[in-house]
C-alpha positions in Angstrom: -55.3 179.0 -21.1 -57.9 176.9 -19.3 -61.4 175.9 -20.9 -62.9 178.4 -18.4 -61.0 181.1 -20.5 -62.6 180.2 -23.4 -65.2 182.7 -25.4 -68.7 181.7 -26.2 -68.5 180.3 -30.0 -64.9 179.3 -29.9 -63.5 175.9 -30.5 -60.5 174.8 -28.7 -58.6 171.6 -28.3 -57.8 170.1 -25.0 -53.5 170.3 -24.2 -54.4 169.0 -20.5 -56.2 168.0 -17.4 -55.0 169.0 -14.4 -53.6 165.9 -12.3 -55.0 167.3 -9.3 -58.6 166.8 -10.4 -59.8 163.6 -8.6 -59.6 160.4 -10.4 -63.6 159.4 -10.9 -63.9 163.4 -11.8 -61.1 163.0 -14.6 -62.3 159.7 -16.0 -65.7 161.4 -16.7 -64.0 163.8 -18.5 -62.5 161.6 -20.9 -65.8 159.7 -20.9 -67.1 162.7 -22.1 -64.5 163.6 -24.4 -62.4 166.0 -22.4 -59.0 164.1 -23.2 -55.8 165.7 -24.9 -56.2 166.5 -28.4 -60.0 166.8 -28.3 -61.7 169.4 -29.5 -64.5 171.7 -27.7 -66.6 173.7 -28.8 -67.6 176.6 -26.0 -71.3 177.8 -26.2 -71.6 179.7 -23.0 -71.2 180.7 -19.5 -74.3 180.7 -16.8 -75.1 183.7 -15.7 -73.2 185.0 -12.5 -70.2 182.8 -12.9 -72.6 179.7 -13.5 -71.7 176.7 -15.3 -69.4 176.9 -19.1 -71.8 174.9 -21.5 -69.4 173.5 -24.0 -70.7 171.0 -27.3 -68.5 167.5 -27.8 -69.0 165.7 -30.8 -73.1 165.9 -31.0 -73.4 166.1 -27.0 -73.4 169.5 -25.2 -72.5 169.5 -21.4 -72.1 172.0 -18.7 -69.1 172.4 -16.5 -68.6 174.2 -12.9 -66.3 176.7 -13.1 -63.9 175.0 -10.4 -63.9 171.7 -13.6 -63.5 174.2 -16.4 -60.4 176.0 -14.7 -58.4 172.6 -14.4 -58.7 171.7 -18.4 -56.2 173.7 -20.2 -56.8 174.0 -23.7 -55.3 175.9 -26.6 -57.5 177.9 -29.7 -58.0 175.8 -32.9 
């Protein structure tokens, strides 16, 4: 399951990133708090396919679809 997958109030815990996703993008990631065993906390998706706005710790961040779909994740 990726993190684009995820419902709106769920929390899940990051398994992966995808090794495809370009270096600078991935090390924002874990920057953010994107890394394997992290969790997330999914608040919602954009209208129209928009942006997944997901909470980290006491941050909350929105993610393009084409992101969200490379960070596999599993439900906590």
């Amino acid at each position: 399951m990726t993190l684009w997958d995820a419902s709106g109030g769920q929390t899940v815990m990051v398994t992966s990133l995808d090794p495809a996703i370009d270096l600078s993008v991935s090390s924002r990631l874990r920057e953010m708090g994107l890394d394997c065993g992290d969790p997330v906390l999914c608040l919602r998706r954009g209208p129209f396919q928009g942006t997944l706005v997901v909470a980290i710790a006491d941050c909350v961040y929105s993610l393009e679809q084409h992101i969200a779909r490379k960070i596999q994740v599993k439900p906590l």
